[in-house]
C-alpha positions as CSV (number, residue, x, y, z in Angstrom):
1,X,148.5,152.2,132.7
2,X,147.5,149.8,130.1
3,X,148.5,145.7,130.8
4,X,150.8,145.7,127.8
5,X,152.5,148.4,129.6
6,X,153.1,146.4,132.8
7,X,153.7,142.9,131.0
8,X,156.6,144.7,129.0
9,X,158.1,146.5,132.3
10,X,158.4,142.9,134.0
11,X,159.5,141.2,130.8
12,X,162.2,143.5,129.4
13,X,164.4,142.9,132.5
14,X,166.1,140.5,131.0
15,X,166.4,142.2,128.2
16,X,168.0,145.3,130.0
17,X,170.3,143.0,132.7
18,X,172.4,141.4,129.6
19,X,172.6,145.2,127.3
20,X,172.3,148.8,128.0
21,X,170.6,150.6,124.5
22,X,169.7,147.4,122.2
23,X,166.6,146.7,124.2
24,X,165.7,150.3,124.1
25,X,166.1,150.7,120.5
26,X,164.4,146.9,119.4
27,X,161.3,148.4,121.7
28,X,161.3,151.5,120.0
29,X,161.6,149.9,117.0
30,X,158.4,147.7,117.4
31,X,156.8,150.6,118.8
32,X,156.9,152.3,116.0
33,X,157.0,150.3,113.4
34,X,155.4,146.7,115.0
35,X,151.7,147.6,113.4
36,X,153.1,147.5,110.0
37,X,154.5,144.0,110.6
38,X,151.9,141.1,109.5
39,X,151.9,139.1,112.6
40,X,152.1,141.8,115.3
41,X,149.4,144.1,113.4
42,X,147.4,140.4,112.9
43,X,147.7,140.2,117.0
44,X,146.5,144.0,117.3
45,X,148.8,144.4,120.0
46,X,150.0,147.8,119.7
47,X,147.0,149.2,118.1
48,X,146.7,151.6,121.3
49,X,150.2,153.4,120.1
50,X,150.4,157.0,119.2
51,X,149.9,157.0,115.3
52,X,151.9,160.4,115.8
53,X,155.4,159.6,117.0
54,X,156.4,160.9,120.6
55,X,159.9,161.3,122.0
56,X,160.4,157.6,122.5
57,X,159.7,156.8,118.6
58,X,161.0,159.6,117.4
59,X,163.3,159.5,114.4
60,X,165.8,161.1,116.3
61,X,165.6,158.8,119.5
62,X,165.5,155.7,117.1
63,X,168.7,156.7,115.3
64,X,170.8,158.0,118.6
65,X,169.5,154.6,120.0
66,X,170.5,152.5,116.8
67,X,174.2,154.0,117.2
68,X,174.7,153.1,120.3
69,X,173.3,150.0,119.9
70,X,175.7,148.8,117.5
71,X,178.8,150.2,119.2
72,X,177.4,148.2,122.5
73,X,177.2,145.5,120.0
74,X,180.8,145.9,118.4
75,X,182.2,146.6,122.0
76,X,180.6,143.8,123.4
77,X,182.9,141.8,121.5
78,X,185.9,143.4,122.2
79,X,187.3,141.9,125.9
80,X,188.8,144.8,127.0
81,X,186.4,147.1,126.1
82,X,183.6,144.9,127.6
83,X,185.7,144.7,131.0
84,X,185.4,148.4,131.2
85,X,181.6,148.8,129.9
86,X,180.4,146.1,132.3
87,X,182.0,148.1,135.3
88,X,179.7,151.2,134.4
89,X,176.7,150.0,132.9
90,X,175.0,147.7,135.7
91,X,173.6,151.5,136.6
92,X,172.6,152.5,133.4
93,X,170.9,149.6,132.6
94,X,168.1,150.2,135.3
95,X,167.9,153.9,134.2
96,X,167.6,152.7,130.7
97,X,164.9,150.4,131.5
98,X,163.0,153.2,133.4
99,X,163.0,155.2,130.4
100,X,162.2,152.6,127.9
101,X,159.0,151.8,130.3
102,X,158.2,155.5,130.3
103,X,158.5,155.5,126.8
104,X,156.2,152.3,126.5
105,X,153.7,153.7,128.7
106,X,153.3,157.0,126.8
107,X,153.0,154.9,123.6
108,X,150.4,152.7,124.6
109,X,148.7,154.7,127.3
110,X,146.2,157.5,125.5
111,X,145.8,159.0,128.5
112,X,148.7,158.9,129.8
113,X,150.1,160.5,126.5
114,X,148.3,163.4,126.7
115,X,149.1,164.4,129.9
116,X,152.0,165.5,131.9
117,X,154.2,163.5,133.5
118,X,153.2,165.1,136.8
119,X,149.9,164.7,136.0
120,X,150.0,161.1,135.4
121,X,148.9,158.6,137.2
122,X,150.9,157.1,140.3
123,X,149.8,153.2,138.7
124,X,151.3,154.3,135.3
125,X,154.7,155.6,137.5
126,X,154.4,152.1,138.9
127,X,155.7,150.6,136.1
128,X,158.7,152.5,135.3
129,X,160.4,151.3,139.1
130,X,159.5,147.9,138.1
131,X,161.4,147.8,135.1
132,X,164.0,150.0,137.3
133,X,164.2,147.5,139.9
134,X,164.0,144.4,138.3
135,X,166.2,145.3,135.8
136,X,169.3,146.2,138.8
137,X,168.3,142.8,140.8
138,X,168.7,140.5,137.3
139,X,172.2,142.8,136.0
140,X,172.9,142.0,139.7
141,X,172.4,137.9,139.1
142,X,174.1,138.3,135.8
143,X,177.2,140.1,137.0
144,X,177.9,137.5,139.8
145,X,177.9,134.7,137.1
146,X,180.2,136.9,134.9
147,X,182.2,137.5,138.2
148,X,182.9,133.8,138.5
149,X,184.0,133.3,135.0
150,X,186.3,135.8,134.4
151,X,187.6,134.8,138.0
152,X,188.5,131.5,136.3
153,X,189.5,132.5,133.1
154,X,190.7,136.7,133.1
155,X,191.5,137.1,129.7
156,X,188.8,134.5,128.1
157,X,191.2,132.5,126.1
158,X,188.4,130.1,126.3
159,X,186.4,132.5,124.9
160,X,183.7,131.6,127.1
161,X,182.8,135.3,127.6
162,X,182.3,136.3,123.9
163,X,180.2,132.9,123.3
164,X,177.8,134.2,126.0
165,X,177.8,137.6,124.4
166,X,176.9,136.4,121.2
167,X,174.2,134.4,122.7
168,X,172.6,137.5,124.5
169,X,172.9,139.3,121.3
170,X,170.6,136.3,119.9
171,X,168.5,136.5,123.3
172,X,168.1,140.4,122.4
173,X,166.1,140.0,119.3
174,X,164.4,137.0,120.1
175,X,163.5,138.0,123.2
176,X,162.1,141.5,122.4
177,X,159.7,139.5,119.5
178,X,158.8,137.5,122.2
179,X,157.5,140.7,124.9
180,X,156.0,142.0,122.4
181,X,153.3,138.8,120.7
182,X,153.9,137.1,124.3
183,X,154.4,139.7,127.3
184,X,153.5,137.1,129.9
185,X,156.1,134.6,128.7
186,X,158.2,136.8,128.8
187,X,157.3,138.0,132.4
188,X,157.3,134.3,133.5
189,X,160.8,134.0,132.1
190,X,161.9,137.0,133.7
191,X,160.8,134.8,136.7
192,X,162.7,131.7,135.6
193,X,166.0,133.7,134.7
194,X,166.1,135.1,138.3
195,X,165.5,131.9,140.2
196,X,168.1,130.1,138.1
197,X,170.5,132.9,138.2
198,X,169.5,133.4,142.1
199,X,170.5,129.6,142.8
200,X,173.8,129.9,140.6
201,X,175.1,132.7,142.1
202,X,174.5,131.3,145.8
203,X,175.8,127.7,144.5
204,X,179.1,129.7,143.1
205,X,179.1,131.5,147.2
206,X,179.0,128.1,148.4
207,X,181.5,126.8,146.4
208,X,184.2,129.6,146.8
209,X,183.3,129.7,150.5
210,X,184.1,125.8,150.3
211,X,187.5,126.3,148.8
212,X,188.7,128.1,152.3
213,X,189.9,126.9,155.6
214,X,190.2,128.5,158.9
215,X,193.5,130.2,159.4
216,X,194.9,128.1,162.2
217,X,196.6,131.3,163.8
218,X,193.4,133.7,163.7
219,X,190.8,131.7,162.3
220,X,189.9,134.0,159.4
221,X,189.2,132.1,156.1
222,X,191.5,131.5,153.9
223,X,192.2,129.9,150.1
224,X,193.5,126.8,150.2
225,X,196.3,127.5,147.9
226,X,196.9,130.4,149.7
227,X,200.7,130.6,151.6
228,X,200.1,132.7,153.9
229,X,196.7,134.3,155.5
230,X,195.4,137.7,154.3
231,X,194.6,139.0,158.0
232,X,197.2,138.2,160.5
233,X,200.0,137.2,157.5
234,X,200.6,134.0,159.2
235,X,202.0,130.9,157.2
236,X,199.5,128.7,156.4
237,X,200.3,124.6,156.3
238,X,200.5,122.5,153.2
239,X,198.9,125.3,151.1
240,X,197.4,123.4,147.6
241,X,198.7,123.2,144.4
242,X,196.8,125.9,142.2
243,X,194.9,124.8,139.0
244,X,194.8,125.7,135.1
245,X,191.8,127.4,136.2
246,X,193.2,128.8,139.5
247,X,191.2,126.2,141.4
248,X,193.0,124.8,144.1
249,X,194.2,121.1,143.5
250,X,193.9,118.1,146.0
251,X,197.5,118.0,146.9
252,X,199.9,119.9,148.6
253,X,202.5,122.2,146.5
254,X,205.8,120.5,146.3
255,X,207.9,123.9,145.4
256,X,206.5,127.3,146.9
257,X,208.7,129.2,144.8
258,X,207.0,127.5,141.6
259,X,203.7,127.7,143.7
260,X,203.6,131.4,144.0
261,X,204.8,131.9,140.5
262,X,202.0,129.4,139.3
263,X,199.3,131.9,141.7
264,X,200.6,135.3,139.7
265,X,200.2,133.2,136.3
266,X,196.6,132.9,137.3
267,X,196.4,136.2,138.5
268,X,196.3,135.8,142.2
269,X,198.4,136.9,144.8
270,X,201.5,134.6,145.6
271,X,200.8,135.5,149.3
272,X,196.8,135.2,149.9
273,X,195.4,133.6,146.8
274,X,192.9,136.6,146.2
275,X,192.2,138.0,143.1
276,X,194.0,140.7,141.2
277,X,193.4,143.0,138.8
278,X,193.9,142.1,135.0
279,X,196.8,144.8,133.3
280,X,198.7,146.0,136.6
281,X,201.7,144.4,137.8
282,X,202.5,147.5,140.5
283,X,198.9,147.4,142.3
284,X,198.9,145.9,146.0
285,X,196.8,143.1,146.7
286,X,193.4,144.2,147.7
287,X,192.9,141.7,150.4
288,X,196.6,141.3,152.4
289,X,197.6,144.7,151.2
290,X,201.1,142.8,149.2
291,X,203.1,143.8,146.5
292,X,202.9,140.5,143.9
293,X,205.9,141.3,142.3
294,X,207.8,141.9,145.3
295,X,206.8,138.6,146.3
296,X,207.7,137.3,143.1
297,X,210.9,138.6,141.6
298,X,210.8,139.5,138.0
299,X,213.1,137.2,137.1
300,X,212.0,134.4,139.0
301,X,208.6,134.7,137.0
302,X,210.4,135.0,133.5
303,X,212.1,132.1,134.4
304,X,209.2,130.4,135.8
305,X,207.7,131.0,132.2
306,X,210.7,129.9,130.6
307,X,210.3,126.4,131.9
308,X,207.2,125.9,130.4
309,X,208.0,127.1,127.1
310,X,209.2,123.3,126.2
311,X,206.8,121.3,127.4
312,X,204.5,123.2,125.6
313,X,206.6,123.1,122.4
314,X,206.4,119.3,122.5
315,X,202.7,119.2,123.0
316,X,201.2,121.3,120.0
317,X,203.8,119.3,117.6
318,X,202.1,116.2,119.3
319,X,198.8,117.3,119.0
320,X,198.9,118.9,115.3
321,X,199.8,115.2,114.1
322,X,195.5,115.0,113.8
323,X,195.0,117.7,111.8
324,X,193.0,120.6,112.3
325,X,191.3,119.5,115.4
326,X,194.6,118.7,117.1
327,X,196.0,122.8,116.1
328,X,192.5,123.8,117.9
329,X,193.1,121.8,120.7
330,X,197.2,122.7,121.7
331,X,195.6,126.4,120.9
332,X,193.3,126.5,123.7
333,X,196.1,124.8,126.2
334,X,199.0,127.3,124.8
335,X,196.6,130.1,125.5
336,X,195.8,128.7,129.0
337,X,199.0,127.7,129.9
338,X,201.7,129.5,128.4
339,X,199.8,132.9,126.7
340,X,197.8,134.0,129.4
341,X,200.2,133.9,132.4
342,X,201.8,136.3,130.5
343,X,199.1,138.5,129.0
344,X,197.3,139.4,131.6
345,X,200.0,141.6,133.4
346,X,200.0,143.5,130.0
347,X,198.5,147.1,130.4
348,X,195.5,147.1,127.9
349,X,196.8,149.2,125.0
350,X,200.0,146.6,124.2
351,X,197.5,143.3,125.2
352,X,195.2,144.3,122.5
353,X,197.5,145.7,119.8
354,X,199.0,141.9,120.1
355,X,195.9,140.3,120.5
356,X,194.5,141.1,117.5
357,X,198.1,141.1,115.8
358,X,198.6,137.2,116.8
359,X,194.9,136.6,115.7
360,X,195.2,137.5,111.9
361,X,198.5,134.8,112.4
362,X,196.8,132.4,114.1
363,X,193.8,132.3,111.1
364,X,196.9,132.1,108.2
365,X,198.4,129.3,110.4
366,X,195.1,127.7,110.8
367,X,194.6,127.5,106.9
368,X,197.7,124.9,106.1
369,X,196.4,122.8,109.5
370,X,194.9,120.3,106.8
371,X,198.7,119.5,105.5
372,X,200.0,116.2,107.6
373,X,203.7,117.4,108.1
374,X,203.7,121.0,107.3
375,X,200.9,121.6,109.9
376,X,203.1,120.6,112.5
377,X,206.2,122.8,111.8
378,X,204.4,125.8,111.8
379,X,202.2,125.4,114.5
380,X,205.5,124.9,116.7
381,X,206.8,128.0,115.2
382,X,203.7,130.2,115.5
383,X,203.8,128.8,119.3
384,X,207.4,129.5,119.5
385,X,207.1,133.6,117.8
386,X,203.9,134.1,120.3
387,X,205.9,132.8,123.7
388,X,208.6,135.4,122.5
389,X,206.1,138.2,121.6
390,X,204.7,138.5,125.1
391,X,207.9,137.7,127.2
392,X,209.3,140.4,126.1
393,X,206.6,142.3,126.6
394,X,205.9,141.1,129.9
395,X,209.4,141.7,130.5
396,X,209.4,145.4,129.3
397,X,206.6,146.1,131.7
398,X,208.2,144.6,134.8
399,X,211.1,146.4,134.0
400,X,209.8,149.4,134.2
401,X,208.0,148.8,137.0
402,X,211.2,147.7,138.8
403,X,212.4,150.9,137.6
404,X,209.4,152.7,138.8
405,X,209.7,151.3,142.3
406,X,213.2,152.1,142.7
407,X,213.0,155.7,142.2
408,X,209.8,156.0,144.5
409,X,212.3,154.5,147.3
């Protein structure tokens, strides 16, 4: 086992908790082809690797490894495709990083190169569980933080979600330079990454565990803008008014009719507060065992969108008086406030087909933004064609749900 080796293992982790194959392939990459580069051959840092590929810098392995790369990379971007990836590959990523520290091991390791892999020494094996487990504690770190965000904003129309995944894409190729001319910074930021992420995740525990009260029937927490409890389904008092964001409010609801129908537009449960699943207006609640939609009549939520549809209206052609930047703004509040409550009770096939159908729009609409006047009108319009896009989808879909639950009765 040669100290490269080891540095790499402990470094790559956070590499391998943000991507599955584009760590693997950038390794292999430099593996095989690091010597030839001036400053990495100057350093003499991988003058211990095979001059005869093996498996790990094969051409084949690089070329599997580059495909999958970029369709991680392409998919990455993608938010439905990402919320499915990111349910699977917090276990591939530590298998992955096993591999890759095999692979790094056999490369730099003469010894270890020429021998079986049941012949090789334990130290060498060592290694490979490092990168194994380190890589499953940090994916561990990263998915809590991801957790949180998508808590506060499911369908990303802040985009928050694809800014951070363009930044790891960055962090990917800077950061595998960086394990390779500097292994120990990189170890040592492996260290840093997981304190920080260590003390954000337990900050983020604190904080939800904050935004509960005792039940004042059974005593169980519960959400503060919650109605009613989750364990003993007891009315709770004065629940609070829910947030853009979902984040409960410092005053009490005024109208619990409005106040459920503001929950399910943030994709809670009108009855607990918990979270629901993005894309399925027929699943229970996972935590009081509801139907949302029972508690929250189609209709009542249609109409409940309905009456923000005006107020709305009025705002963008307020905003798109300052051009340009006042169309980004109203965007980013239509897509909060009016878009998403609707979207993200779409089933994934129809909430990307429309997604991506609006975008194109939304770029032609962006590019008359810089006409005083104009800018206005069509910004209303575009506003106007969206809101009636996705209620009737929205409505479709409850409909057929209704019509779903009726002949299961």
């Amino acid at each position: 086992m040669t100290t490269l080796a080891l540095l790499h293992a402990i470094g790559s982790c956070s590499l391998f908790a943000s991507r599955v194959f584009m760590p693997a392939f950038l390794t292999a990459a430099l593996l095989r082809f690091g010597p030839q580069v001036p400053l990495i051959g100057a350093l003499g840092l991988l003058d211990t690797t095979a001059s005869n590929p093996i498996w790990f810098t094969s051409d084949a392995c690089l070329w599997v490894l580059l495909v999958l790369s970029l369709a991680e990379l392409v998919g990455d971007k993608v938010p439905e495709v990402r919320d499915f990836t990111h349910s699977i590959d917090i276990y591939a990523k530590p298998v992955l990083a096993a591999l890759t520290a095999l692979g790094v091991v056999q490369a730099t390791d003469a010894e270890f190169a020429g021998s079986a892999l049941h012949h090789a020494g334990s130290a060498s094996l060592i290694v490979v569980f490092i990168a194994a487990g380190g890589t499953a504690v940090t994916a561990w770190l990263r998915q809590g933080l991801l957790g949180w965000i998508e808590g506060l904003d499911p369908d990303d129309s802040l985009h928050l979600r694809q800014f951070i995944s363009y930044g790891e894409d960055v962090w990917m190729v800077v950061g595998a330079l960086v394990l390779v001319v500097l292994p120990l910074l990189m170890a040592l930021t492996l260290v840093a990454v997981g304190v920080v992420l260590a003390l954000v995740r337990k900050t983020l525990h604190d904080q939800e565990q904050r935004g509960k009260q005792p039940c004042p029937i059974c005593g169980v927490p519960a959400y503060r803008c919650a109605v009613a409890c989750a364990s003993c389904h007891g009315s709770l008092p004065q629940p609070r008014a829910v947030g853009v964001l979902g984040q409960p409010k410092d005053h009490a609801a005024a109208d619990l009719a409005i106040h459920r129908a503001q929950l399910l537009g943030r994709l809670r449960c009108p009855s607990c507060a918990g979270r629901l699943r993005i894309g399925d207006v027929g699943q229970r609640c996972a935590a009081c065992q509801q139907l949302p939609f029972e508690l929250v009549p189609a209709e009542g939520y249609l109409n409940y969108l309905d009456s923000q549809r005006n107020t709305a209206l009025a705002l963008v052609a307020a905003l798109s008086l300052v051009p340009i930047l006042g169309f980004v703004v109203a965007s980013v509040y239509v897509q909060l406030v009016l878009i998403a409550p609707m979207r993200i009770h779409l089933p994934v096939g129809r909430r990307t087909l429309v997604k991506w159908g609006l975008r194109v729009a939304r770029w032609l609409v962006f590019a008359v933004q810089w006409l005083p006047g104009p800018n206005a009108v069509v910004a209303v319009g575009f506003t106007f064609v969206q809101f009636r896009v996705y209620r009737r989808m929205v409505g479709e879909v409850l409909g057929q749900e209704q019509v779903r639950r009726a002949s299961r009765e």
